[in-house]
N, C-alpha and C positions, 0 to 999 in steps of 0.2 A: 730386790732392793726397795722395800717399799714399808711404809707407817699408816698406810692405809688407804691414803689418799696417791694416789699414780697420774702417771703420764705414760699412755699409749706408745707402742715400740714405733708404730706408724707415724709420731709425730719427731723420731730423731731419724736423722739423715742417714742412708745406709753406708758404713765404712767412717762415721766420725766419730770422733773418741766421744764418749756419753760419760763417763766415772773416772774417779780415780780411787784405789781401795788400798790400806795399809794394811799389811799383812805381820801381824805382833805376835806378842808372846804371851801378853798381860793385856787384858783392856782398862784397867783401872788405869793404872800406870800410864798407858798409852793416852787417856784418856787427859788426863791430868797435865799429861807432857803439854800435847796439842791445842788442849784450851787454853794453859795458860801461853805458850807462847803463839798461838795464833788468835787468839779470842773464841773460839768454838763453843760452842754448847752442842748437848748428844741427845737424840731421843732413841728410843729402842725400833727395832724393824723386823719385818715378817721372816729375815733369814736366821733368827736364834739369838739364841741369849749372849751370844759371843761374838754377837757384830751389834754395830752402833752405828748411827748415821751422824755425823760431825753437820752443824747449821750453825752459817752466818748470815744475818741480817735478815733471819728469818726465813733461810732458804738453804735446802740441801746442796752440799758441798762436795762428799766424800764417805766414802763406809771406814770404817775399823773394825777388821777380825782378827780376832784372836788365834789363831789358827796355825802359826809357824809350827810348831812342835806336833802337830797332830799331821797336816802336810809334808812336815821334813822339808820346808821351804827356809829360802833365808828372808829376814825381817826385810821390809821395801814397800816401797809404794808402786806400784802398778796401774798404768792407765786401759782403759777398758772399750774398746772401738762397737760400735752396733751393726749388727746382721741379723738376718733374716730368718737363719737359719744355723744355729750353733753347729748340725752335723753336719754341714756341708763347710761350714771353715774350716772345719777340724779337719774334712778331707784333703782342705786345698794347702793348708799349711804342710799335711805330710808330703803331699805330692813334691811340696818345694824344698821336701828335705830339711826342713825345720821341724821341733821338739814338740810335742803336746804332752804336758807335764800332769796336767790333771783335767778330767771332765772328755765329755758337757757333763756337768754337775746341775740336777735339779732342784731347784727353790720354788718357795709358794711362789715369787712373783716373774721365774725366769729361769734361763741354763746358762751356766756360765764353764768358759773354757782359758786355762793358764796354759801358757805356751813360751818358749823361748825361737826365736828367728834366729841363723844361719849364725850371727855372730854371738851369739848370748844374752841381747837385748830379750828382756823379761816385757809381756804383754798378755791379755785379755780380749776375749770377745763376748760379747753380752748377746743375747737373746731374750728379751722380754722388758718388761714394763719398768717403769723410772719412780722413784719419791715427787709424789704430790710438790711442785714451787720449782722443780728442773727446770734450765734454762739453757738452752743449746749454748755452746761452749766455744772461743773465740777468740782475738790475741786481746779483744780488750775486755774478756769476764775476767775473773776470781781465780782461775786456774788455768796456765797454759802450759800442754807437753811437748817438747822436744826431743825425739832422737839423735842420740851423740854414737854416731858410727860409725867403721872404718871406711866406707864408700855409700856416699848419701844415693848414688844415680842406681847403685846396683840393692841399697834395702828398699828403693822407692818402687824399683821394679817387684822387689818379694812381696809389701805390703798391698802394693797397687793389685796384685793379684789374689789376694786373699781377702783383701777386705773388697776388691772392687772396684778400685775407686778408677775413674776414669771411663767406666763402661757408658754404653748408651742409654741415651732414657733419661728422664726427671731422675730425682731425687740420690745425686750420685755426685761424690767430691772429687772436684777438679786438680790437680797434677801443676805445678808450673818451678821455672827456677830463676830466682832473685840475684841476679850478680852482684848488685851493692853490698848485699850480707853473706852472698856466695851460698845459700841455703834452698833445699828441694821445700814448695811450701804446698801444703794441702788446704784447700778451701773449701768453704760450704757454702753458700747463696752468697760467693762473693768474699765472705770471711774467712782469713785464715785460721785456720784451727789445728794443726800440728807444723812444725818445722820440722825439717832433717838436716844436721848437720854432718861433714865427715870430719875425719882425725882422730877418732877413738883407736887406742892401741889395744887389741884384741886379746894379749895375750896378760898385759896388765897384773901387776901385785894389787892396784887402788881399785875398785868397783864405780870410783868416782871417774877412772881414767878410761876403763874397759867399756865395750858399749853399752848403752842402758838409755832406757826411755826415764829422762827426767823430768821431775812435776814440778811447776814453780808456782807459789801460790804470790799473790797478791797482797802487800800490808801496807797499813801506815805508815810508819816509821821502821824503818829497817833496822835499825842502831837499837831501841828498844825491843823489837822480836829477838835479834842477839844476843844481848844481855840476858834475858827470859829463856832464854834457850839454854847460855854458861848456869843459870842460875840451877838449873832442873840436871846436871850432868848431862847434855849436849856437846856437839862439838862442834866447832866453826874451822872447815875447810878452808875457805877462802871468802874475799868480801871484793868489791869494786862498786868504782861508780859510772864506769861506761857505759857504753851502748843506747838503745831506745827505748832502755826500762830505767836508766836511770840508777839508782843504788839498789843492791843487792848483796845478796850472802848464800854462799852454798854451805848448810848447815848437814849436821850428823847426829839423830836422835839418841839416848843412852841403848838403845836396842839394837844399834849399826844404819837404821833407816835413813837415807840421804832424801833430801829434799832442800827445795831454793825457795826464798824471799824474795822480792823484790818490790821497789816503790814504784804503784803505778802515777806516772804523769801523767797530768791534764792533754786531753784528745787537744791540738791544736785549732783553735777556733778558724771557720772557714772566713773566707775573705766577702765582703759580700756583692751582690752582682751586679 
């Protein structure tokens, strides 16, 4: 995943999500969707003509590949966690009786491994280097992922072992659980960086109901991304304005791709001493 200019695997956390990548049918298309209803611009990248790196505010976001039909995958955005060593996830995922769907797959700047967990939640592991202006990922960047699954304490335990998290030593994300939100939360130097939640019904008609790792991007104006979104043949799920994001929308691209909006509010100003 890289435009030329990189960021070292050594500078992302081992076991936190590092990307998120949409897996299309079209890039143009794709392309068109997301910029206009997110504001994106795309520049090209060292993994081929059929991937695109999505940049806001001058700083890499997310990949778009093209690739559903040549995969035999369905269209989705997939979050993508960092290790060390892609063939030894790969081992740890089988061991836990989980799917590896495709890879490690080879790239100029890295191997990448798609995978699905015990309940059908679709996921990623990255091995190698990042796009130049990467910025570790967090509940208050541009993009935060949450898993929606049928028992948050028993995927925490599959992930926690495959990705690591919890082992001894520096550079290793910490495990904890939030009863205000009732959610399993993964941190990295302190910051949270994935939720888990449960309650996903497993066996599900909706892919919005079943379990699945969801990506929620960060906007302005929520009301205007929606609109931009009905405009483009999109679909809007659902909208609210609860919780500690504030107003949001869970959207449906014209390609079936589910992903969420939300308005980030203002960090609360500290009191002072």
């Amino acid at each position: 995943m890289s435009d030329g200019t990189t960021t070292s695997s050594a500078d992302v956390v081992r076991g936190a999500p590092c990307w998120v990548s949409l897996t299309a049918r079209d890039l143009a298309a794709a392309e068109k969707f997301y910029g206009t209803v997110l504001g994106w611009e795309f520049r090209s990248t060292t993994l081929g003509e059929r991937f695109a790196v999505a940049v806001t505010d001058g700083r890499p976001i997310a990949t778009i590949g093209a690739v559903a039909g040549d995969m035999q995958v369905a269209v989705g955005w997939t979050p993508f966690f960092a290790v060390a060593q892609a063939d030894e996830a790969t081992a740890r995922i089988r061991e836990r009786s989980a799917t590896v769907a495709l890879g490690p797959v080879s790239f100029a700047s890295g191997r990448a491994v798609l995978a699905a967990d015990r309940d059908g939640a679709v996921f990623g592991v990255w091995e190698g280097r990042l796009p130049g202006g990467w910025q570790s990922w967090h509940d208050r960047g541009p993009v935060v992922v949450r898993l929606r699954t049928r028992d948050a304490f028993e995927a925490a335990i599959f992930y926690g072992g495959v990705l690591q998290w919890a082992e001894e030593g520096e550079g290793c994300c910490t495990v904890s659980y939030e009863e205000d939100r009732a959610e399993v939360v993964v941190r990295s130097c302190g910051d949270a960086v994935a939720r888990i939640s449960s309650g996903a019904i497993e066996a599900a008609p909706d892919p919005a109901i079943r379990p699945h790792w969801a990506v929620h991007f960060a906007v302005d104006d929520v009301d205007v991304r929606v609109e931009a979104a009905r405009s483009l043949g999109g679909t809007v799920i659902a909208t609210g304005t609860a919780g500690p994001a504030g107003a949001w929308a869970d959207l449906r691209d014209p390609d079936g791709g589910l992903f969420t909006v939300f308005s980030r509010q203002p960090r609360p100003a500290r009191s002072p001493a």
